[in-house]
N, C-alpha and C positions, 0 to 999 in steps of 0.2 A: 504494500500500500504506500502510496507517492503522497500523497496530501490528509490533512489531518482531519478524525471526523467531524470535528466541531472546533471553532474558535471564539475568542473573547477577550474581552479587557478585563482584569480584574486589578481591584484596588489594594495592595499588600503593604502594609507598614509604611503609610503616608504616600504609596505613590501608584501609580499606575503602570502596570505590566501584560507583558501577551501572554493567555492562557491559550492554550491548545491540549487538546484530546484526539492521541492516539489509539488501535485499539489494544496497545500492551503498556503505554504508560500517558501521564499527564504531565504536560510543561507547565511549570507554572513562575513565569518570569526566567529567574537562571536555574532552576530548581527541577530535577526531572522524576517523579514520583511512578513506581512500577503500579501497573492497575491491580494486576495477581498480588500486592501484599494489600491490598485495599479491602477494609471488610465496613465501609457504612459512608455516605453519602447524605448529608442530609442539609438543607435550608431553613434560615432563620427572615421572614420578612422586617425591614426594617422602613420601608417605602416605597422609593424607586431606586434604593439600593438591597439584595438582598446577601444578608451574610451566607455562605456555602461552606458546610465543612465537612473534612473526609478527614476518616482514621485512616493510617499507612502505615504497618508496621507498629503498629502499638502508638502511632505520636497522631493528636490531632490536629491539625492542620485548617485554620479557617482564615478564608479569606473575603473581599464584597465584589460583586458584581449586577451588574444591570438584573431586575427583577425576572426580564423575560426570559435572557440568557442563564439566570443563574437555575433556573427552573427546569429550563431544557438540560443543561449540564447536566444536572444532581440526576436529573432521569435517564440520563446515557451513563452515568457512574453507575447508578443503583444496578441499572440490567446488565452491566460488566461486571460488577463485584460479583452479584448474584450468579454468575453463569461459571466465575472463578471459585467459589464457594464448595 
């Protein structure tokens, strides 16, 4: 696979990063998170930012993104984790 299944901005530690979703890991800014250690996936609404966070290995990991984007994510993590499980 050449191109990534999903892309996004997301907001990490004051600033704004590229998120992309491969279907064996997650970029997230310089940060490259394996999907197979990934066991949960889930959103926090906050407005028109919504928080997204995934356990990876035991560490949880949250970060904000667009409400729409961050919605569609966490449902292409969950049926990745899920299929990893």
């Amino acid at each position: 696979m050449n191109d990534a299944m999903f892309r996004c901005r997301a907001y990490v530690a004051g600033e704004f990063v590229d998120a992309e979703l491969w279907a064996d890991r997650f970029v997230l800014g310089g940060r490259t998170l394996p999907v197979a250690e990934m066991s949960e996936a889930s959103t926090h609404e906050l407005g028109l930012l919504t928080t997204v966070g995934v356990t990876v290995a035991g560490e949880r990991i949250e970060f904000d993104a667009w409400q729409d984007e961050a919605e569609r994510l966490c449902d292409i993590l969950a049926t990745l984790t899920a299929v990893n499980a």
